[in-house]
C-alpha positions as CSV (number, residue, x, y, z in Angstrom):
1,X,11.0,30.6,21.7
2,X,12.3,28.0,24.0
3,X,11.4,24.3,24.3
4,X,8.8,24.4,27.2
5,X,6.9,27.2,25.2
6,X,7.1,25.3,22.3
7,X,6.5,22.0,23.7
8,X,2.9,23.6,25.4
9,X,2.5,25.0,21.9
10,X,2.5,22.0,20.2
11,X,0.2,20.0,22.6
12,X,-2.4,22.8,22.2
13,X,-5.6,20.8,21.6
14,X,-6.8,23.6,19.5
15,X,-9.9,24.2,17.2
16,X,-9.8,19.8,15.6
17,X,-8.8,17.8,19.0
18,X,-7.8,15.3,16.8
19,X,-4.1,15.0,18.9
20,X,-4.8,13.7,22.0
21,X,-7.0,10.9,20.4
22,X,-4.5,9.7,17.9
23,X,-2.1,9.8,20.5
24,X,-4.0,7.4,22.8
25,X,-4.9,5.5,19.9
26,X,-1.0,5.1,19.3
27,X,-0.5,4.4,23.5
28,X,-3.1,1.8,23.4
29,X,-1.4,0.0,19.9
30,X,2.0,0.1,21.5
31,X,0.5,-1.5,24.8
32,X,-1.6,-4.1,22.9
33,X,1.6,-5.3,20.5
34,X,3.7,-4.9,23.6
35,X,1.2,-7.3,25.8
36,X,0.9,-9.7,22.9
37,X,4.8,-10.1,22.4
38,X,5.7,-10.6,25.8
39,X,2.8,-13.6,26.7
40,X,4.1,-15.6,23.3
41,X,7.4,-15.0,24.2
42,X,6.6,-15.9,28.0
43,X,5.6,-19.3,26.5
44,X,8.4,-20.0,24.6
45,X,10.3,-19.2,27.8
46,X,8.3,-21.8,29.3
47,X,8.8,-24.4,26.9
48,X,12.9,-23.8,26.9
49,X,12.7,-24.1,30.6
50,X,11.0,-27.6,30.8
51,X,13.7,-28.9,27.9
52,X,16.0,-27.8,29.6
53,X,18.3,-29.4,32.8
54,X,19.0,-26.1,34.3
55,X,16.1,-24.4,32.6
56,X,18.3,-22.2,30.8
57,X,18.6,-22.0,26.8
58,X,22.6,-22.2,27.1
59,X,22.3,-25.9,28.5
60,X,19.3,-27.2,26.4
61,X,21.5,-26.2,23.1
62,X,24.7,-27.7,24.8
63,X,25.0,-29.5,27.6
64,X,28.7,-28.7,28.8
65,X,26.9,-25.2,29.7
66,X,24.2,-27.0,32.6
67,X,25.1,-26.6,35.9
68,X,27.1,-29.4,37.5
69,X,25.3,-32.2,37.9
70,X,21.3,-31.3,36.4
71,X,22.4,-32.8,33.1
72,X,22.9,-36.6,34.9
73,X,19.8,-36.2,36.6
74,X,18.1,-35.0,33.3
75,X,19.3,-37.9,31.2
76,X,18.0,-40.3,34.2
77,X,14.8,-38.9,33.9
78,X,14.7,-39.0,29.9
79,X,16.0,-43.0,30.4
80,X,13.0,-44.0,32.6
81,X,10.6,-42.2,30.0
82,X,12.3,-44.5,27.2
83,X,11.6,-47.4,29.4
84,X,8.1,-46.6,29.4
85,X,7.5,-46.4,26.4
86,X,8.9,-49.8,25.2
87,X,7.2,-51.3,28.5
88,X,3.6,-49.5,27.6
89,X,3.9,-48.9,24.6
90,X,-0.1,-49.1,22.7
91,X,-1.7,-50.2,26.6
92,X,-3.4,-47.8,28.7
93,X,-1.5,-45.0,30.0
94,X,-2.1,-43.4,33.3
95,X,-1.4,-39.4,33.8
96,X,1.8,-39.8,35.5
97,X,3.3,-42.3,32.8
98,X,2.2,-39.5,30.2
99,X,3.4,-36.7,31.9
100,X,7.2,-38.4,32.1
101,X,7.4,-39.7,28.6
102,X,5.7,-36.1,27.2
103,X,9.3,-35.1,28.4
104,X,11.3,-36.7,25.6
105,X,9.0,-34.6,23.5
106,X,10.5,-31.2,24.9
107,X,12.8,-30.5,21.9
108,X,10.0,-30.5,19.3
109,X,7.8,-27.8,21.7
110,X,10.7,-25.4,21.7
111,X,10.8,-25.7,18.2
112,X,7.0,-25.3,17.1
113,X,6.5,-22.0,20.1
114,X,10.0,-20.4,18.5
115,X,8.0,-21.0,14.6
116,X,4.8,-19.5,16.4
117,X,7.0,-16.6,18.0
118,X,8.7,-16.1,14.6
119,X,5.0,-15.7,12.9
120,X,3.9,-13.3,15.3
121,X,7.0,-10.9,14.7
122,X,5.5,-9.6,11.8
123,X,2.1,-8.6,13.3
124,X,4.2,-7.4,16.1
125,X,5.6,-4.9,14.4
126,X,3.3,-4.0,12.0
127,X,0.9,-3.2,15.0
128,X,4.1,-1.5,16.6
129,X,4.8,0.4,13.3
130,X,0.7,1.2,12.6
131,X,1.2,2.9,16.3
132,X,4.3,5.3,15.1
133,X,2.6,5.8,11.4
134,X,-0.9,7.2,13.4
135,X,0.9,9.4,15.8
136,X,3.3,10.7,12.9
137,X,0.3,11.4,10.3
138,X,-1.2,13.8,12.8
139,X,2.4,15.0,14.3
140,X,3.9,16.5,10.9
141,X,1.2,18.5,10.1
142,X,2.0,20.8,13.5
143,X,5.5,20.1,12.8
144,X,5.1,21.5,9.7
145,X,2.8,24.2,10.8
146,X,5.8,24.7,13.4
147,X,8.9,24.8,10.8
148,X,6.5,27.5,8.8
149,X,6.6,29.8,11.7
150,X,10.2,29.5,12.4
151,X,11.0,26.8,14.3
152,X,14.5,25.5,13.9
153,X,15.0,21.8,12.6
154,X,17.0,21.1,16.3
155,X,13.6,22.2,17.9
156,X,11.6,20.0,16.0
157,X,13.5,16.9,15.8
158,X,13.3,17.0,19.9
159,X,10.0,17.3,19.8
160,X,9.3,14.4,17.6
161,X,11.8,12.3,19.3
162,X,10.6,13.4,23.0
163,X,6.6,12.8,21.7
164,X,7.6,9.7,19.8
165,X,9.4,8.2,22.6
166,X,7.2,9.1,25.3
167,X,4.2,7.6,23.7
168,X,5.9,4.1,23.2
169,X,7.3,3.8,26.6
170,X,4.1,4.4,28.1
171,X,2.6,1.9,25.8
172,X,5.4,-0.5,26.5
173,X,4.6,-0.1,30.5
174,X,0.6,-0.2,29.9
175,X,1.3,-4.0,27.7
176,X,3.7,-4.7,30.6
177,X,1.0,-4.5,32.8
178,X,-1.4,-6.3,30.6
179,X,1.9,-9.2,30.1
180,X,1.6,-9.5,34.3
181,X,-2.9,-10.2,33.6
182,X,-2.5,-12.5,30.9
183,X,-0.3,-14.7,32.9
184,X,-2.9,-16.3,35.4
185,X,-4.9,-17.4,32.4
186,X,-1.6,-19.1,30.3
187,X,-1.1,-21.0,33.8
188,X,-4.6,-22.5,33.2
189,X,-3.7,-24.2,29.6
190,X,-2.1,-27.8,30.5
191,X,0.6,-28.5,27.7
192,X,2.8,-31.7,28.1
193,X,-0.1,-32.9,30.7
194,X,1.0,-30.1,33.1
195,X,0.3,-26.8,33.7
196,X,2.3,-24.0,33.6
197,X,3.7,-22.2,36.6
198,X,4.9,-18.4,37.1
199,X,8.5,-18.9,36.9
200,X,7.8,-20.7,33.6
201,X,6.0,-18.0,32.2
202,X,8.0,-14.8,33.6
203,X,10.6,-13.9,31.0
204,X,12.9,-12.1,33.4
205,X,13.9,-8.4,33.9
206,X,16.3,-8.2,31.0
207,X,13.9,-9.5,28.0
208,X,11.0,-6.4,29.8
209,X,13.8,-4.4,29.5
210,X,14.7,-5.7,26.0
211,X,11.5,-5.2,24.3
212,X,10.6,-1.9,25.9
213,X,13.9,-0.2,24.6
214,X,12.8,-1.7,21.1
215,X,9.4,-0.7,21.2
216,X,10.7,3.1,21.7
217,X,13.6,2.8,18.9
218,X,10.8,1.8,16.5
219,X,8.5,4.5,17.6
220,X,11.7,6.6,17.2
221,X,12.8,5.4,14.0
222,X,9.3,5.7,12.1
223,X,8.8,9.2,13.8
224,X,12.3,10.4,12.3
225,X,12.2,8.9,9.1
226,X,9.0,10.4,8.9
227,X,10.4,13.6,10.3
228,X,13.1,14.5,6.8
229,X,9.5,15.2,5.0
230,X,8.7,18.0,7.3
231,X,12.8,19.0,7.7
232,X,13.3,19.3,4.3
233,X,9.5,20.6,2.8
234,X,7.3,21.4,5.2
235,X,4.9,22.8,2.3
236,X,4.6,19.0,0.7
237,X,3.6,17.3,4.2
238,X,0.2,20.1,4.4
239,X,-0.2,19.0,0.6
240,X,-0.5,15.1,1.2
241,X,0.5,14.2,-1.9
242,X,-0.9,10.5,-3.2
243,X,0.8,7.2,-3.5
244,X,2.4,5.8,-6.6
245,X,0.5,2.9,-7.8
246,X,2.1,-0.7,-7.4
247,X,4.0,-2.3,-10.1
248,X,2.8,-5.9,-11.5
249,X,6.5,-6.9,-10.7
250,X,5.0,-8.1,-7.2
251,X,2.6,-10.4,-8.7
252,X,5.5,-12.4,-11.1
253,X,7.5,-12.7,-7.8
254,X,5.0,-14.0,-5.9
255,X,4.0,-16.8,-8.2
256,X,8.0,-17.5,-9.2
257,X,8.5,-18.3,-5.6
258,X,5.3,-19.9,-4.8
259,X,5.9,-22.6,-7.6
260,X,9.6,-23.0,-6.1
261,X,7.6,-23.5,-2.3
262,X,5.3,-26.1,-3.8
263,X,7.8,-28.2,-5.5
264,X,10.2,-28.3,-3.0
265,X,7.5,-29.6,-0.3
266,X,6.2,-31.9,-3.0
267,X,9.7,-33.8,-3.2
268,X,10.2,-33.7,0.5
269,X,10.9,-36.7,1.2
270,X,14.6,-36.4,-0.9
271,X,15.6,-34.4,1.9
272,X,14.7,-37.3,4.7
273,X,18.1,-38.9,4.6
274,X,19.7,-35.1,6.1
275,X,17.8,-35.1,9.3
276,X,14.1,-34.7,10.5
277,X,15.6,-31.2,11.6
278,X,16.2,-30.1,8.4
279,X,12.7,-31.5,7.0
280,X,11.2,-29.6,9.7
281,X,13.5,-26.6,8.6
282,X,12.7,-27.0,4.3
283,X,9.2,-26.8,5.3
284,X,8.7,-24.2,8.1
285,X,11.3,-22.0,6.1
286,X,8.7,-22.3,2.8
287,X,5.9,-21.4,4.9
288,X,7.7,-18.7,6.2
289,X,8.6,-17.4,2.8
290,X,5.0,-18.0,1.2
291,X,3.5,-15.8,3.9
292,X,6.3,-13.1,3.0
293,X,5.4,-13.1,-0.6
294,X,1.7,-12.5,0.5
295,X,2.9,-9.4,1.7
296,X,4.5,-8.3,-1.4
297,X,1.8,-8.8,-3.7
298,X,-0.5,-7.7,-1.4
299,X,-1.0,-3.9,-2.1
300,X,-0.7,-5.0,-6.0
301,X,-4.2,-7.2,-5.8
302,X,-5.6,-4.9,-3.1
303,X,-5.3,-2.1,-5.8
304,X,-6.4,-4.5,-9.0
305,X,-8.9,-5.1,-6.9
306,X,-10.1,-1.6,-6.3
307,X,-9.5,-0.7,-9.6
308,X,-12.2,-3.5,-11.1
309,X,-14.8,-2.7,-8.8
310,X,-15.0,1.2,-9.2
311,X,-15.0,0.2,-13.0
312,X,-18.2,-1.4,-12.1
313,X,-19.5,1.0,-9.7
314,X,-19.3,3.8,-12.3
315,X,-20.4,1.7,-15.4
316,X,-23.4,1.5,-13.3
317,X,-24.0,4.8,-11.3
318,X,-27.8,4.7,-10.3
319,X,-28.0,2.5,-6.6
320,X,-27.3,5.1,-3.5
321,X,-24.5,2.2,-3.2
322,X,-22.5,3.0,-6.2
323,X,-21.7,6.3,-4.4
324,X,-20.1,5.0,-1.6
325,X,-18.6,2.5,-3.8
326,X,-16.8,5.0,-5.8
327,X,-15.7,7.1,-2.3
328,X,-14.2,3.5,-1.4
329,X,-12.5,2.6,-4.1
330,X,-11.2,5.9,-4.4
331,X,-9.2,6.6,-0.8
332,X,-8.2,2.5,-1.8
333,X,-6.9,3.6,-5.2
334,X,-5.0,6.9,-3.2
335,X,-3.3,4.8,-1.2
336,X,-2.8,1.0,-1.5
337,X,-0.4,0.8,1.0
338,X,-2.5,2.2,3.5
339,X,-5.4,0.1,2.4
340,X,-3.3,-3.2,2.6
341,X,-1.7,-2.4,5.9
342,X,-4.9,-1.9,7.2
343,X,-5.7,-5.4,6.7
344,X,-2.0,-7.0,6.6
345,X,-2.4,-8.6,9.6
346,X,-5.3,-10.7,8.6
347,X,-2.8,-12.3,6.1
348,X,-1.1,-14.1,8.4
349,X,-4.1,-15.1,10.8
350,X,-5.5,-17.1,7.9
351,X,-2.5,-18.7,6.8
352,X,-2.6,-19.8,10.2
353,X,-5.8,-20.8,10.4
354,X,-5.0,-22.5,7.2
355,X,-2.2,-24.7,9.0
356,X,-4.5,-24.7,12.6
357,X,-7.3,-26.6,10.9
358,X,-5.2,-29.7,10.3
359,X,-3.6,-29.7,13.5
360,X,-6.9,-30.2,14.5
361,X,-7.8,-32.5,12.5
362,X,-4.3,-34.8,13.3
363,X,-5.7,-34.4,16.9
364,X,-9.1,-35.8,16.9
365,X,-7.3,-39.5,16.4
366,X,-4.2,-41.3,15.1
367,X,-4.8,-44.8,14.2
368,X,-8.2,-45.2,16.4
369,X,-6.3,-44.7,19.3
370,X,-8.3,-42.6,21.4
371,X,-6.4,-43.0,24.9
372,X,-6.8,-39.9,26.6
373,X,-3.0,-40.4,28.4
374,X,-1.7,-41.9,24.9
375,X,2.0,-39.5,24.4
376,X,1.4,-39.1,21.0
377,X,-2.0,-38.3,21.0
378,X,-0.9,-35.9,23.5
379,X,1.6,-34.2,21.6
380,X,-1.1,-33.4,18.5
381,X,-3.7,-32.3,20.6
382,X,-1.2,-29.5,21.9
383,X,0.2,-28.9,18.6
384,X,-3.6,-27.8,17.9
385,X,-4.3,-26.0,20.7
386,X,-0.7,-24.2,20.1
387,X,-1.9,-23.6,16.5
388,X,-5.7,-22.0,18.2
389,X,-3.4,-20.0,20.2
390,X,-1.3,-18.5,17.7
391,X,-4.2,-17.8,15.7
392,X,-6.2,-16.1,18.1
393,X,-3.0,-13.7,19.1
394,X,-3.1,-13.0,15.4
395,X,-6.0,-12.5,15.0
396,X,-6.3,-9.8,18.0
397,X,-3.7,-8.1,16.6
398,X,-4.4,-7.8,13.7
399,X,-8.1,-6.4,14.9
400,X,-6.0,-4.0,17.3
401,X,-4.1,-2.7,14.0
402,X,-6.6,-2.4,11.8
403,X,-9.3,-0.8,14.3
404,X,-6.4,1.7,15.1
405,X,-5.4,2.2,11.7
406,X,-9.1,3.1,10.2
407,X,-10.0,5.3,13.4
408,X,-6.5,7.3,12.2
409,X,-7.6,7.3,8.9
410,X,-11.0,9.2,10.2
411,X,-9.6,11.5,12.2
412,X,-6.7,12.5,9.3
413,X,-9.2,12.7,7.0
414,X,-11.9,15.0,8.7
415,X,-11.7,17.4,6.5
416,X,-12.6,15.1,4.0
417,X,-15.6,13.9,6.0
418,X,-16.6,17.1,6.4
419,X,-16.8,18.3,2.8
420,X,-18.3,15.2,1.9
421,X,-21.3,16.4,4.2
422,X,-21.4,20.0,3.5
423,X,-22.0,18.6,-0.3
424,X,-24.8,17.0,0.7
425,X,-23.1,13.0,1.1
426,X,-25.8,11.6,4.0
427,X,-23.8,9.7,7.2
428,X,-25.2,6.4,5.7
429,X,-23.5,6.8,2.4
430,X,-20.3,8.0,5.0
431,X,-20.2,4.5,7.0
432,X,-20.9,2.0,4.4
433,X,-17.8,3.6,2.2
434,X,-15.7,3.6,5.2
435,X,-16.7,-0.3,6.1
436,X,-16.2,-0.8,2.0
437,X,-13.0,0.4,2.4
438,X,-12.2,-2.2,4.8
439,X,-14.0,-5.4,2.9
440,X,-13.3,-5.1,0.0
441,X,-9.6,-5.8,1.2
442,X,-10.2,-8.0,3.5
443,X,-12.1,-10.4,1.1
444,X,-9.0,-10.3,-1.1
445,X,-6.2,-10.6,1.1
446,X,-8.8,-13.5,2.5
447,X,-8.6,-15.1,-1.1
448,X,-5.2,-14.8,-1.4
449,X,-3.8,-16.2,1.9
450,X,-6.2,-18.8,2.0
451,X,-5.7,-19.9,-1.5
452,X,-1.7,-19.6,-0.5
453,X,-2.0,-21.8,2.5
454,X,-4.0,-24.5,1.1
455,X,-1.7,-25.1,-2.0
456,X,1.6,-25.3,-0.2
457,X,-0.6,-27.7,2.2
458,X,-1.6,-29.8,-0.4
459,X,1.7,-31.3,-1.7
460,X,1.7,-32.8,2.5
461,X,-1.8,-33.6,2.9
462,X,-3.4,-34.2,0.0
463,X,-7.2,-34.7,0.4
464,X,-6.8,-34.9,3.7
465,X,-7.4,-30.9,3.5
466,X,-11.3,-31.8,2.5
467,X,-11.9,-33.0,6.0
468,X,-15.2,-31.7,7.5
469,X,-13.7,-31.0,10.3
470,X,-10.5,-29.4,9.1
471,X,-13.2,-27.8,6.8
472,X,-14.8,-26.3,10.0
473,X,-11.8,-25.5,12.0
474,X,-10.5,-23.2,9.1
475,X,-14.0,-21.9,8.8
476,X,-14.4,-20.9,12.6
477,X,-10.7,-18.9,12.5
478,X,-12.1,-17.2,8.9
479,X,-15.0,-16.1,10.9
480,X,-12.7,-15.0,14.3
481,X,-10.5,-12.7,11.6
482,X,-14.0,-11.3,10.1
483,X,-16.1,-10.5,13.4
484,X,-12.8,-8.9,14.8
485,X,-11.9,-6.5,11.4
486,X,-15.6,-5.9,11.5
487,X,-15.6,-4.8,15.2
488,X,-12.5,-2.2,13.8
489,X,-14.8,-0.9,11.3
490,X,-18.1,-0.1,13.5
491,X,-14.8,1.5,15.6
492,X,-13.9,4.0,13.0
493,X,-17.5,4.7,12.2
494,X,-17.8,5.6,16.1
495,X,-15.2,7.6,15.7
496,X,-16.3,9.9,12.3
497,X,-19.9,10.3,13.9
498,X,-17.8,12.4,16.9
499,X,-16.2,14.5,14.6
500,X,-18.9,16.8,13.9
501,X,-18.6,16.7,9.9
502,X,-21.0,20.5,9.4
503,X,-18.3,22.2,12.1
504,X,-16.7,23.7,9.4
505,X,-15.1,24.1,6.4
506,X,-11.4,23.1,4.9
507,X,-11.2,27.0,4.8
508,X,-12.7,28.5,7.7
């Protein structure tokens, strides 16, 4: 059979349909990490430009790389905002005063949007990677189905590349586009007391280039890593065999480095006399490593968690709840990792929120200074409104992941769904396990990020954390992370009540 015949035979909708829904579903994940990526990294673009005296990176890190003569004029500039500040200093500022001296605060900008940037990697490509997972789950079983009826392993492994790689360069293109929308609105945020401009925001034709040939060797990657199960047993990919259970290993880790994170920013101040930069570094590099070890005990608790409450459900056994308790807990239990990656992103959107909540509260007043023009006050209110920002990016995509993820999980699981019904489960019982199977998650990775964030705060704010507004702050990004996962959910029920559970059987 050659590849064109083969190629129409394997985009045969067929009987299910499920195919060409997964696949948009992957298109639309692609496009969403793709958009996301490219507008954070279309800021820090922005922010390297205005520190720098040729806007390039090259001359803000060394200034023997600036074009001839932009570095004089650049340290002129920086001298008459250091003259304005010891002439001002605590009197009234007007808007042009504030806009030169917030110049001389360039260097720390770059450095908090390339912290933010670093953050948002890891939804990035766990969004990117939930994309390349969905398409796969449904693309082995034809592959499989394909390798059965004797199609060679050079047959199939273009196919999966050629599928694989299609879908994430369209989704690259369609987040391109959605890059190019999202500018207009960025121009409207004023950071430093100035607004952006297009040139500012627009990354360049290399770094579109860049992240759409990494956006396809990801999809590529996953797909042929996922591929060697179908190469090598194509019988074992139609069995879906179960996850092995997590080890408690995770959980002594986790606390091991934890204690390490929270002593080390308890004696910060030993490390003043090496440099604010390397403060800045001890503690942006333990934040960085606390929300890593969330990750790594987070399919542990997820399946502790599980674990407890189907204990509960089936000590009990008598509410119509219990039943859809016990289906919860039970695809949980099947699968942790899947469970936890459904709500992974979350993690990081409330350590944010976590972090966001004091920014806001350093921004509502330092001192009782509450000059509108004052530099300072300035510079926390766009630390805030940077920390807002990065939460809300996390936050969308983490509800882009885990909306894709669960609608996946429906559609790979129909046969499921649909012997659940023919055994007489009602579509109730249906939706509130599937939405179970989200919460009871999300409240723990909730409980554990939060509790994370807070305590490596704690050693550099103290009671300040008890702030009612900090309080609220954290409570309103809690609630953006909840509506949003819920929104996934009510997706993914959306997408069962389509499927047509009485259809037929697993056998038909």
């Amino acid at each position: 059979m050659n590849m064109f015949r083969l190629w129409r035979l394997f985009h045969r909708s067929g009987t299910r349909g499920t195919s060409g829904r997964t696949s948009a579903l992957a298109i639309v994940a692609f496009a969403s990490a793709t958009a996301v990526f490219l507008t954070v990294l279309g800021g820090l673009h922005g922010f390297i430009w205005r520190a720098s005296a040729d806007h390039t990176f090259g001359c803000m890190i060394n200034s023997n790389r600036c074009a001839p003569g932009t570095y004089e004029t650049w340290s002129k500039t920086l001298a008459h905002a250091d003259k304005l500040v010891a002439t001002v200093g605590d009197g009234h500022w007007t808007a042009d005063q504030a806009t030169a001296v917030m110049n001389t605060y360039s260097d720390g900008y770059v450095l908090l949007a390339a912290f933010a940037s670093l953050l948002l990697i890891v939804p990035f490509v766990a969004l990117a990677g939930s994309a390349a997972r969905l398409a796969a789950s449904r693309r082995d079983a034809r592959l499989a189905a394909l390798r059965l009826a004797g199609a060679t392993t050079a047959q199939v492994t273009k196919l999966t590349a050629l599928d694989a790689g299609g879908q994430a360069l369209l989704g690259a293109l369609v987040g391109m586009a959605g890059y190019f929308a999202l500018i207009p609105a960025i121009m409207l945020l004023d950071f430093q007391n100035q607004h952006f401009t297009f040139e500012q925001l627009w990354v360049g034709l290399p770094a579109l280039a860049a992240v759409t040939v990494g956006v396809t060797l990801l999809a590529l990657v996953s797909a042929l890593v996922a591929l060697r199960r179908v190469a090598i047993t194509p019988l074992g990919v139609m069995q879906r065999t179960g996850q092995p259970m997590p080890s408690a290993w995770r959980a002594l880790i986790f606390l091991a480095v934890l204690a390490v994170g929270y002593l080390l920013l308890n004696s910060i101040s030993a490390f003043a006399h090496l440099g604010q930069m390397v403060v800045y570094a001890i503690i942006f590099g333990v934040f960085f490593l606390g929300f890593a070890m969330v990750n790594v005990v987070g399919t542990w608790v997820v399946a502790m968690r599980a674990r407890v409450v189907a204990m509960r459900a089936r000590s009990r056994a008598k509410h119509p709840k219990d039943a859809a308790t016990m289906i919860a807990m039970r695809r949980i239990l099947d699968n942790p990792k899947r469970a936890w990656r459904n709500v992974s992103g979350v993690a990081l959107a409330v350590f944010i929120a976590g972090m966001t909540s004091v920014c806001g509260l350093l921004a509502t007043g330092i001192g009782g200074n509450h000059d509108p023009f004052d530099p300072s006050m300035l510079y926390m209110r766009d630390i805030a409104m940077g920390g807002f920002l990065t939460l809300a990016f996390a936050a969308v995509l983490a509800a882009v992941s885990s909306g894709v993820m669960q609608t996946g999980n429906v559609y790979d699981q129909a046969d499921e769904y649909r012997m659940l019904a023919l055994e007489g489960t009602d579509e109730a019982t249906l939706d509130k396990a599937r939405m179970m199977e989200v919460i009871t998650p999300l409240n723990t990775v909730m409980a554990v990020s939060l509790g994370c964030s807070v305590l490596l705060l704690f050693p550099i704010l103290a009671t300040s954390l008890l702030n009612p507004a900090s309080l609220l702050t954290l409570a309103a990004g809690i609630g953006l992370c909840y509506a949003l996962m819920v929104l996934g959910g009510c997706a993914a029920n959306h997408a069962a009540h389509g499927l047509g559970h009485a259809g037929y059987r697993m056998d038909d």
